[in-house]
N, C-alpha and C positions, 0 to 999 in steps of 0.2 A: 849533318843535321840531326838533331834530336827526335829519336820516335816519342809517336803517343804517350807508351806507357813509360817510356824516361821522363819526359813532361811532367804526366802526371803525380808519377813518383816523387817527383824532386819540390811540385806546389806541395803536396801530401807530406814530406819533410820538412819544408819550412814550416808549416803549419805547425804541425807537432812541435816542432823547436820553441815557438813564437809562443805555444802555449805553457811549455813546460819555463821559459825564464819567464814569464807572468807569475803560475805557478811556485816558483824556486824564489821572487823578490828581485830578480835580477833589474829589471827596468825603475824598483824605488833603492835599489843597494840597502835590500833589506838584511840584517844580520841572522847568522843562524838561531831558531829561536825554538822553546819546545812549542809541536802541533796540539792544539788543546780542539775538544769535541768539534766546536762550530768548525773550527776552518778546517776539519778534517771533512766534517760531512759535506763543507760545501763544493770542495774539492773533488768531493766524490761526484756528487750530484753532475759539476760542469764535465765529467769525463764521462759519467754514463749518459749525459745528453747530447754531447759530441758523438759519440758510442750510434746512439741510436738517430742521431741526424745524417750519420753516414749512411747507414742503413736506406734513407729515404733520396740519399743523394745518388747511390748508386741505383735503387730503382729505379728514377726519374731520369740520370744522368749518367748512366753505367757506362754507357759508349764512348766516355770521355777519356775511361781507364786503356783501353784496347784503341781508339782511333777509329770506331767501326761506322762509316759513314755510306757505306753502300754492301747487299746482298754480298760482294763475292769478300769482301773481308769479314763478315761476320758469319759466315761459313765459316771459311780460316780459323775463326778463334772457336768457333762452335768445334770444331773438328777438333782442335789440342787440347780445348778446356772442358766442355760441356758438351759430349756429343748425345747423352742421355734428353737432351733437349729439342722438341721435334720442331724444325722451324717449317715455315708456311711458304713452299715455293712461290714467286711470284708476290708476295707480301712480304714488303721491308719491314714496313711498321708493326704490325701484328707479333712478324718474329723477333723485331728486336725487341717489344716489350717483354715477352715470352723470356727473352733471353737474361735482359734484367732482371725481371723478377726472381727467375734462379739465379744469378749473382747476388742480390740481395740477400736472399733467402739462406744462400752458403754461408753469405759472408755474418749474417746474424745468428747463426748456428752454431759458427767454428765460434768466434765472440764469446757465444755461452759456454763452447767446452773450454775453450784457454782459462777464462776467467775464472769458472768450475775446477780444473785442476789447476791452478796456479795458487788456490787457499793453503796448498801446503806449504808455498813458500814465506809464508806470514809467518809459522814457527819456527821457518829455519833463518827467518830475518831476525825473529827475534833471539835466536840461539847464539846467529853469528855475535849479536852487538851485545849481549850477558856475557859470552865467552871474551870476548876482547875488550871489556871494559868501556865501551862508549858510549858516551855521556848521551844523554835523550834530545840537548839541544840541537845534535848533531845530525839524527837520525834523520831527519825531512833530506839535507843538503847529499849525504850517503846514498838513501837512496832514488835521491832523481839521478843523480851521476852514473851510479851502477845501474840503474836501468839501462839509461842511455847506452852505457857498454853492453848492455846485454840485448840491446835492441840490434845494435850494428853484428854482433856474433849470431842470433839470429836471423838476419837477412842473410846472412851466409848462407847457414845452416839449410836456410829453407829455399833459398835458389839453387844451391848443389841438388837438394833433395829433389824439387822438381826437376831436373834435366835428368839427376838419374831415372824418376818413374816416366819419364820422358820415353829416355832408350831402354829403357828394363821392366817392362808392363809387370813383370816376376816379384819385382821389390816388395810390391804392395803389398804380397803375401805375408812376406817377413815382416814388415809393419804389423800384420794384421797378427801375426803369432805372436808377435811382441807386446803386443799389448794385452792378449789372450793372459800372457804369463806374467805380466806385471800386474793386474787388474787381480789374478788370482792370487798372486804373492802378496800385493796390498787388504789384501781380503784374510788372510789368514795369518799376516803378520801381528806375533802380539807390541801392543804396546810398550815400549820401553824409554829411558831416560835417555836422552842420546846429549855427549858432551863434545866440544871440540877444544884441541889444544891448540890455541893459535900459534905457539912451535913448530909443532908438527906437520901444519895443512902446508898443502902442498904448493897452494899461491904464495905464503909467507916464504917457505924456506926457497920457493925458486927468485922471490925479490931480492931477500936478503941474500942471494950468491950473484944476481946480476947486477938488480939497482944500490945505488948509495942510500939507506933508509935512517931518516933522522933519527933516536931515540924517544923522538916527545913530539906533543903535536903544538904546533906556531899558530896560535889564534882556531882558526879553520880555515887555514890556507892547508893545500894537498903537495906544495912545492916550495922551498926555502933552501936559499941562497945562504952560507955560511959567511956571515964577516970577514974572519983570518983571511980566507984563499979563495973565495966568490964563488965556495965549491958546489953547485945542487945537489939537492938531496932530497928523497919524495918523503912524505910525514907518513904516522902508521893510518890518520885516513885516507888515504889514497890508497893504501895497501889494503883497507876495510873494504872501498868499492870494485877492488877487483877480484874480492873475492864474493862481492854478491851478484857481480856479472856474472862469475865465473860460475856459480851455484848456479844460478836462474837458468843457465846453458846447461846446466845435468838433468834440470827440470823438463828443459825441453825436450828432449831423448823421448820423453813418451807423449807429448799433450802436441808436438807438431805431426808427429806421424798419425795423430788420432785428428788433427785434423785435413790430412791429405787423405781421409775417409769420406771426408764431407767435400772435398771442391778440388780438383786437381791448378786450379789456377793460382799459381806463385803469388801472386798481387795480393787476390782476397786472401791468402792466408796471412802474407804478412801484415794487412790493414787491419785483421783481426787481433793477432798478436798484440800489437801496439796500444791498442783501443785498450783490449783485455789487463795488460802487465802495466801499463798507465794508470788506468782506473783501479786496479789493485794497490798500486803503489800509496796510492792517495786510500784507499778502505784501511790499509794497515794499520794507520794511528788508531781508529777507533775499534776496529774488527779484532786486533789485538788482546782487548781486555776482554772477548765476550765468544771467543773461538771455544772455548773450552765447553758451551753449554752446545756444540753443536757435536754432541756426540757419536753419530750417526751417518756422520756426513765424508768418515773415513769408508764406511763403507759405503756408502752413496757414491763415493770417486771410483769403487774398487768397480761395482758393476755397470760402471760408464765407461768405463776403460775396457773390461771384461766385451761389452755390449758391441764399441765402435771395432773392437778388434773382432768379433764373428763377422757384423757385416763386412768387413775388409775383406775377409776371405770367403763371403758367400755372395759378393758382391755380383757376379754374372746371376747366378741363380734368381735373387731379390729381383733384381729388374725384368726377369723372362717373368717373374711373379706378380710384377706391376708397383711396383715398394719405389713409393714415393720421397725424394729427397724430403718433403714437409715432414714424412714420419719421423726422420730421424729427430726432427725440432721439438716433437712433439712427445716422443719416449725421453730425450735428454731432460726435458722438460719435468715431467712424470718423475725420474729419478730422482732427481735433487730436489722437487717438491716434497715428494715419502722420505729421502733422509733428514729433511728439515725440519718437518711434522712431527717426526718418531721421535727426535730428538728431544722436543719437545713434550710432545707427550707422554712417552713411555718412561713412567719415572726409572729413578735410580737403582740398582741394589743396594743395601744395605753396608754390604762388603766394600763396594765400589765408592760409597761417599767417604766411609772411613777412610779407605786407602788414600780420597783425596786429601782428605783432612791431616793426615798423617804426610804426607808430602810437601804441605803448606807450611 
């Protein structure tokens, strides 16, 4: 018999799936085509409002995710996920709202930071597909697929991750150092050109020694059967989308352990993710052309990153302190507000437009 949050995992999958071949044309067998402004924003639009209806479905209906239909099971989940959370002996209702509302609340948090560090992968989507020559009608069909791969490598990712903070309360630590040092690495890394040789990466050459790879690509099909001898062979899109899976999973390295800051519960993290790298997926078309006036926003990631890793590790302390899970929504908030603003407003140097102008 299927538990709860198998249940509800697998309605929450179909769903996602149901939206993305909408999305992708599948249900008019629409052809790959380039994404121009409207359907990009509108795209966006139906993912940040999915996004934000989840938010109101797990406050309303959060007990749907866990099965928690009486006091001694939502103890149980309070105890593994949220013990931070004071429930009301003898009061079902009271606690379980209580309880919701902090799943809500996580789960719109983690949302903001995925989605917040996940703007880097818009340059390196656009590096992969400059580097390997792919053509722009192609890009929509690329990357709903390589998402998709990269959704299923981080369900992995992020259920292993939860069982170890499970048995190894100590991890968090390291999470928490980990981001300390990447947040300051990203903080003092200069800018530079970065190229890829599609030779050399390491998804390509480990294809090219296992799979049979076409030379050319067959319409936008990912798979093609040779005449002569009926032989399969994957195309080099196919080989494109496992390498943006594959990237999007290095990404994760730091933007999931930053959100097992925020909720220890394996579920909201992954509902977050999805919402978050979805709705990106769909910003990319247009965010693309206009990434470069957010100048600031590199460093805006570095001390959110910097931020979620102290608390990780002063995480006992903050709460003998009274440090409210809202705060943290509320500084994430703050941050990326001021890098977006500055960007904005603090004009250019001099030096700095030249250099652009000269790289143009």
């Amino acid at each position: 018999m299927l538990t709860s949050e198998t249940t509800f995992f697998l309605a929450f999958a179909a769903f996602v799936l149901i939206v993305m071949a909408l999305d992708l044309g599948v249900f008019s067998r629409q052809k790959s085509h380039v994404v121009h402004f409207k359907e990009a924003a509108t795209w966006s639009a139906i993912w940040v409002a999915l996004s934000v209806g989840f938010y109101f479905l797990l406050k309303n209906y959060g007990y749907l995710v866990h099965g928690i239909t009486d006091m001694a099971r939502l103890q149980e989940v309070q105890n593994l996920y949220a013990d931070h959370v004071d429930l009301v002996p003898g009061d079902f209702a009271t606690s379980l709202a209580r309880f919701q509302n902090n799943m809500a609340l996580e789960y719109i948090t983690g949302y903001l930071v995925e989605y917040s560090l996940s703007a880097d992968n818009i340059f390196v989507f656009i590096l992969i597909f400059n580097s390997f020559g792919v053509r722009e009608r192609y890009y929509k069909k690329i990357l709903v697929w390589g998402i998709l791969g990269a959704i299923v490598l981080r369900f992995v990712f992020i259920f292993v991750g939860a069982a170890l903070l499970q048995r190894f309360e100590w991890i968090i630590y390291i999470f928490g150092a980990f981001l300390v040092y990447t947040g300051l690495q990203l903080f003092f890394q200069k800018d530079e050109d970065e190229k890829i040789e599609p030779s050399k990466h390491p998804v390509v050459r480990f294809a090219s020694k296992y799979l049979n790879v076409y030379k050319r690509n067959v319409t936008d099909n990912f798979f093609v059967r040779r005449k002569s001898d009926q032989k399969l062979f994957v195309t080099p899109l196919f080989i494109i989308v496992i390498v943006v899976a594959f990237t999007d999973l290095i990404f994760a390295v730091d933007s999931i352990p930053a959100i097992f800051s925020i909720t220890k519960d394996p579920y909201i993290v992954f509902f977050s993710n999805v919402f978050a790298i979805m709705g990106l997926r769909s910003m990319f078309f247009f965010l693309s052309s206009i990434m470069s006036q957010f100048r600031f926003l590199k460093v805006g990631l570095a001390v959110l990153l910097t931020f979620i890793g102290v608390k990780m590790l002063t995480e006992h302390w903050l709460e003998e302190l009274g440090f409210q899970p809202v705060y943290s929504l509320y500084i994430i908030i703050a941050i990326l507000t001021i890098s977006v603003l500055a960007s904005w407003l603090i004009p250019e140097k001099k030096e700095e437009v030249e250099r652009v102008k000269e790289d143009a």
